[in-house]
N, C-alpha and C positions, 0 to 999 in steps of 0.2 A: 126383959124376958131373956131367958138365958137360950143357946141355939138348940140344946136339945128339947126344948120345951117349943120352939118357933116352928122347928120338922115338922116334929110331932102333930101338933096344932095347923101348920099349912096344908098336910099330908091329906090330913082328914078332912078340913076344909075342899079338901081338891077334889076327891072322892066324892064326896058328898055333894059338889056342884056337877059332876059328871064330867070335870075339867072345862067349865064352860067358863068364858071371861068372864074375870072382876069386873063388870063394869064397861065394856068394850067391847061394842058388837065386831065382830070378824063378818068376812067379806068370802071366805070360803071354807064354808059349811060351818061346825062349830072345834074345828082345829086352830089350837092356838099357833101363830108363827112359829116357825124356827127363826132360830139365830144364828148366825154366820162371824164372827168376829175378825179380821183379817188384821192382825198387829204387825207391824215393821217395826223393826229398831234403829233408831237413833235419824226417823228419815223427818225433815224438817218441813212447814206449814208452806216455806218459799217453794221448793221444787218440783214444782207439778205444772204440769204445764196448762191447766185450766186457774191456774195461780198466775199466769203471766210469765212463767219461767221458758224461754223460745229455745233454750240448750236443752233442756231434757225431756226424753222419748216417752211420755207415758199416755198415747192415748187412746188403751184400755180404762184407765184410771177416769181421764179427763171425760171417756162416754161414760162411764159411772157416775162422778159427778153431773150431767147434764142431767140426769134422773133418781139425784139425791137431795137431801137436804145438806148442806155444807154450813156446818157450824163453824165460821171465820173467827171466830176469837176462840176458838178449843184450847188451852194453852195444858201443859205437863206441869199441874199442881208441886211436885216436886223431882223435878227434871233429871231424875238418873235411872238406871232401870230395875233394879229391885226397889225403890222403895215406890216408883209410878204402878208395879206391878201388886203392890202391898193393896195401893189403893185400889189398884183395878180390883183385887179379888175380893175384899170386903167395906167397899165404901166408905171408907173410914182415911182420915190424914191418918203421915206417916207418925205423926206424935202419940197417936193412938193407938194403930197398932204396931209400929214398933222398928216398923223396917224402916228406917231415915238412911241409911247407910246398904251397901251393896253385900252380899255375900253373909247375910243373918238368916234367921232363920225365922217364917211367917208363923206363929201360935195358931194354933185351932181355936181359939177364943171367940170369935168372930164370928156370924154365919155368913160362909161364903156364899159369891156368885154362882158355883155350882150345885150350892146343898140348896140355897133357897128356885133354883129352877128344880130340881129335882124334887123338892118338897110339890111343885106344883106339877107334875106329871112329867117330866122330859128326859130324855136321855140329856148327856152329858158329855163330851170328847173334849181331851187334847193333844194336841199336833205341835212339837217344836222346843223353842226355849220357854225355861220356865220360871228358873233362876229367881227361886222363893225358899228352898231347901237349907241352906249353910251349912250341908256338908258334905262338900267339896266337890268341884265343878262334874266330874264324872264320875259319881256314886252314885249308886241306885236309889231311886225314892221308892219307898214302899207304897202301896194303895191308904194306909193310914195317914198318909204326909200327902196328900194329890187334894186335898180341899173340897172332895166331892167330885171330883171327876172319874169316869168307870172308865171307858177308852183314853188309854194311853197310851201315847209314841212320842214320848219328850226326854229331853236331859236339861240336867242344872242348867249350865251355857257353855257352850262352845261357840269359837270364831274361826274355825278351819273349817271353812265350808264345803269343801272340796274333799274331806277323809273326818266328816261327820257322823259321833256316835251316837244312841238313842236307845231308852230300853223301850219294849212293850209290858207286858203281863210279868213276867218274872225278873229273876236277876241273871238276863245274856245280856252282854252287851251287843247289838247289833251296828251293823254301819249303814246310812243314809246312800243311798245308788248316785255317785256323781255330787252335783250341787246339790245343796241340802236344801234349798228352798223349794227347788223343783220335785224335788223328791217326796217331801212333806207336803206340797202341794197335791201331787196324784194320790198321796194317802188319803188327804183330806177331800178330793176326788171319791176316792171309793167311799171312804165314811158318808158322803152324803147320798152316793145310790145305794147305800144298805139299806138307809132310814128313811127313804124314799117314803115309803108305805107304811109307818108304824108311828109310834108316839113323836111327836116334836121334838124338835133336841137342838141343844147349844155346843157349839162348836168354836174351840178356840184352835185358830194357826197361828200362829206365833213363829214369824221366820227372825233368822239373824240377820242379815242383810239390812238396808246399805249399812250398818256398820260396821268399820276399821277391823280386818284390812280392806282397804280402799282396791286394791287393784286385782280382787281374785275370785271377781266373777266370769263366767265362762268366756272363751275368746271372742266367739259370735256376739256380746255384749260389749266387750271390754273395746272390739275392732269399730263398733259405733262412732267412739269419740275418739279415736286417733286423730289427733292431727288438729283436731278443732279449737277450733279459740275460741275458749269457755269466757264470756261474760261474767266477771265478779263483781259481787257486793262493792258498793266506795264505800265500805267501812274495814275492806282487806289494806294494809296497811302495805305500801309498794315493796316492801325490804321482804313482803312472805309472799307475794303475787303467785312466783312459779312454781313454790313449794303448792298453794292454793290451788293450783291450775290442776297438777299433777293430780291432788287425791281426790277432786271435784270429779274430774274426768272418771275416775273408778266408782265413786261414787254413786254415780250416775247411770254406770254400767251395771250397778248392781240394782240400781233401781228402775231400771228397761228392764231387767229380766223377772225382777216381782210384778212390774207391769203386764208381764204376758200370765204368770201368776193369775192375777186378777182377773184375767181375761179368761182363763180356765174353769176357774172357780164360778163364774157367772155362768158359764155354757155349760157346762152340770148341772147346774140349779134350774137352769132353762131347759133342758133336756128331759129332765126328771119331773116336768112340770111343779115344781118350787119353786120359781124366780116372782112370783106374784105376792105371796105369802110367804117368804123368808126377809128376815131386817137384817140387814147384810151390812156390814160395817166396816171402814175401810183408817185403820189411823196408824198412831206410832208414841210410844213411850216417854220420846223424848226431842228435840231436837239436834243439831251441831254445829257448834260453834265455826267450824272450816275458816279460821283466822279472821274472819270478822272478828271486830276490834282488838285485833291481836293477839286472838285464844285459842283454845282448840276443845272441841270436845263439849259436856255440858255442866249439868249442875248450876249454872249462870244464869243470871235475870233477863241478859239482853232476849230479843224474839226471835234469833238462831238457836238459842236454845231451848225455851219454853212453848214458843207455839209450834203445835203442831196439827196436821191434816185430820179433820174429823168428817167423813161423808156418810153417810144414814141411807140408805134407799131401802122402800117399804111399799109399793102400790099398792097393798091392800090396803093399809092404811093410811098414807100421805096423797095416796094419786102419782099419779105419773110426772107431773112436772117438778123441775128444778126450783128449788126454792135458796136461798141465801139466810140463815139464822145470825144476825151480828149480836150475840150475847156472848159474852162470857161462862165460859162453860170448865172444869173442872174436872180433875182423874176420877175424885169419890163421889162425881153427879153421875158416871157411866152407869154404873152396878145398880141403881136407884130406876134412872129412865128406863133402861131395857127393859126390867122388872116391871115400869107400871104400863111400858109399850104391849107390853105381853098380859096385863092383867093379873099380875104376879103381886104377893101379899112383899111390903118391904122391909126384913128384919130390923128390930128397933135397934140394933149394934149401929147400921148403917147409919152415919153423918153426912155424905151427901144427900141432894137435891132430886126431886123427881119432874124431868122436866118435861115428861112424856105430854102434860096437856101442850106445852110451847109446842112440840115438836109437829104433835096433829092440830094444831093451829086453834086449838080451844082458852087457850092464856096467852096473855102478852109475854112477851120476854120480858121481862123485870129485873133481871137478876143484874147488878151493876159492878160488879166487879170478880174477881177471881183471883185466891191466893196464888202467890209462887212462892218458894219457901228452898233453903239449903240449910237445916237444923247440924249438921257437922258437915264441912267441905274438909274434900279425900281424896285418896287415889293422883286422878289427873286436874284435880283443883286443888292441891293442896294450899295452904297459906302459906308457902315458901314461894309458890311464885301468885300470890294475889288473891288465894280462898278464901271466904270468909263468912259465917253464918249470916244469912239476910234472912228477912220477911220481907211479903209483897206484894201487890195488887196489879191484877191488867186487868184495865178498863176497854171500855170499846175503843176509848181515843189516849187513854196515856197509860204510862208504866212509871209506877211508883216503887220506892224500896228503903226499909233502914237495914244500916245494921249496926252492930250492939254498940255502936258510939253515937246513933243517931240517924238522922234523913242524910242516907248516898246516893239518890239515884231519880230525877223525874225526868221524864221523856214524853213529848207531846207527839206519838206515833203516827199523826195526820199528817200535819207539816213536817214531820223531820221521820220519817219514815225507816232510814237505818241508823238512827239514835246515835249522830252525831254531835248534838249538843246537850249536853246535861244541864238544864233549868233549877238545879234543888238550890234552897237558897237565896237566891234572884228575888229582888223587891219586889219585881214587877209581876211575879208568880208566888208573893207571900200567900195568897188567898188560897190560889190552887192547891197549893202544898196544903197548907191547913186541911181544905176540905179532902183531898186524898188518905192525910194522915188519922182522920178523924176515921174514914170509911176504912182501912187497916185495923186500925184499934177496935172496931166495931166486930171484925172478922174473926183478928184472934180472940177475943172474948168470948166468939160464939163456939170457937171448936177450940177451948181451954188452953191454946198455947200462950204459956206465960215469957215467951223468948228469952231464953236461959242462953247460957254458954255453948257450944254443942259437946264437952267435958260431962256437962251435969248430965245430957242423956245419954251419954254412953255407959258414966258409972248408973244409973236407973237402969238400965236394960242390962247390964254386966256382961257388956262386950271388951273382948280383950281388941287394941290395937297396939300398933307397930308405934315406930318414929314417927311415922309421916301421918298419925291418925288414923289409918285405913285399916281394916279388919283382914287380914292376912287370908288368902284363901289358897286350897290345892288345888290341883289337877285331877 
């Protein structure tokens, strides 16, 4: 079905039910939920301190969690941030629609996560980074290039947060008051007592924080961990300890100050009498590497890079208590679930999973595994220092991976928790491999990746790059 036929056709469907659920009684009146989406960048599944992490401040986060559903194996299908973002908007792996690499440009082909809530009654907003456009970090995107989003205060990307630009409705460029999370937070403050009273609507914030620069979150954040002796990973390698110590610490600061973020966002929604009836989502794009196993940054299989914090809270629909989801869960399962959380028709473009019966506790979790995938390594994985295209599966308990020379990578995440022993190989884990290699195979088959070169899709999508493979971007 092509997406102008899908509107179309959802449009009238939605009309014609008087906008009442597919299928999914609601619990206050016959208003479908809002949605709230709250996306961080680059902040990782370890850092939270209802995660166990006793260094960092978050808990705003951690009483959210206590009245979410936490999906523990959420991992970043393809862990860098335009192309998790590709996924985010149309459900679809990055082989599909196209963004595998940072700084391209997302096709309308698709119907997105905006046009398909809007097909079904909803207002539409976004707040923040966007960085779907590829062309060039601060140019204007027109209302034609926003994917279905009517309210707009976003730019391509920036990481100055501190003298952050943004357009609205036209082409001014304006500036972000102060920190830009904060900033974008009280916008998205007001956005949601506009809409208080009037149709449902989905709402993306999308801050930049915690990622790099590490150290330039406001003082009052930054003064938290002075001085503190941060606990690291034993997969930090002692020769990087105090460079680790240094950017963790900022890191951290930038994510106690999205922490209060959060804390905002909920007392608005509670204020407004919305906090019962909005599905409010709390995650992140990607992970970071912070020299675990001597890296930096993502794109990487190991679970500093790939998993990340997924929390759900819904009391109209889930109930109020905490619940723990150990499934493996996927970027192009988001755009799917929301959709059938909300009683929302699921465009046939969309590839991932709808897992909305798991989540209101109507199906078992089933689902056994979850790709991770780097289709060209770029930028700050280049294969000059150790990039390399892989496929790959997290399971509940292991992390499997080839790449184009074959099986690199098994890890038993139970017993060996910061993937310090790599098992691939081993006689005595011949079976396992087999049977992880088989569930791989079975994966890409199902969403057509035939694991080429990351050359073959570059020239496919006829992107120019540099020396180092990466797509050259402006300012």
């Amino acid at each position: 079905m092509r997406r102008r036929e899908f509107l179309k056709m959802a449009a009238g469907a939605s009309m014609a039910a008087g906008l009442q659920p597919l299928g999914i009684a609601q619990s206050t009146g016959n208003r479908r939920p809002n949605v709230v989406f709250l996306l961080a960048d680059q902040w990782r599944a370890q850092d939270v301190g209802y995660a166990g992490n006793g260094d960092v401040i978050t808990p705003k986060i951690d009483e959210l969690a206590a009245e979410s559903i936490n999906i523990t194996t959420a991992v970043s299908t393809c862990p860098v941030c335009c192309p998790y973002r590709g996924c985010l908007m149309t459900g679809q792996y990055p082989l599909t629609h196209g963004v595998f690499m940072n700084d391209v440009q997302l096709s309308n082909k698709a119907t997105s996560i905006a046009q398909a809530f809007k097909a079904g009654g909803y207002d539409t907003g976004y707040i923040g980074k966007w960085h779907l456009d590829g062309r060039g970090r601060s140019s204007y995107i027109p209302p034609e290039r926003r994917q279905g989003f009517d309210f707009w205060r976003a730019l391509e990307c920036t990481h100055n947060y501190n003298n952050s630009p943004y357009y609205a409705d036209d082409d001014v460029k304006r500036t972000w008051d102060g920190y830009d999370a904060i900033a974008q937070t009280r916008e998205a403050q007001s956005y949601i007592r506009n809409h208080a009273a009037g149709k449902p609507f989905l709402l993306f914030l999308s801050w930049g924080p915690p990622h790099a620069p590490y150290l330039t979150a406001p003082s009052k954040y930054n003064a938290m961990f002075e001085g503190k002796d941060i606990a690291l990973r034993p997969n930090v390698p002692d020769k990087l300890r105090a460079e680790a110590k240094r950017d963790i610490a900022g890191y951290y600061a930038h994510m106690a100050a999205l922490d209060d973020c959060v804390g905002w966002v909920r007392e608005t929604l509670a204020e407004n009498g919305l906090a019962d009836n909005t599905i409010l989502v709390f995650t992140s794009d990607h992970g970071d590497m912070l020299c675990s196993q001597g890296n930096r940054k993502k794109q990487q299989p190991w679970d500093e890079s790939v998993r990340v914090p997924f929390l759900v809270r819904w009391p109209a629909g889930f109930g109020p208590e905490a619940k723990q989801l150990d499934m493996p869960f996927g970027t192009p399962d988001i755009m799917p679930t929301l959709l059938g959380l909300c009683g929302l028709d699921v465009p046939q473009t969309v590839q991932g999973r709808d897992y909305a019966p798991v989540l209101r506790g109507k199906a078992e979790p089933v689902n056994d595994a979850e790709l991770i995938m780097c289709p060209q390594p770029f930028g700050q994985w280049t294969r000059k220092i150790g990039g390399k295209e892989y496929r790959g599966i997290r399971t509940r308990r292991y992390t499997y991976a080839r790449d184009l020379n074959g099986p690199w990578l098994l890890y038993d995440n139970t017993a060996d928790p910061y993937q310090l022993n790599n098992l691939i190989n081993k006689p005595e884990h011949a079976v396992l491999q087999k049977e992880l290699d088989a569930v791989l195979t079975r994966k890409l088959e199902e969403t057509n990746d035939d694991f080429l070169p990351g050359a073959h899709y570059i020239k496919k999508w006829n992107y120019t790059v540099d020396a180092t493979e990466t797509v050259p971007y402006k300012n």
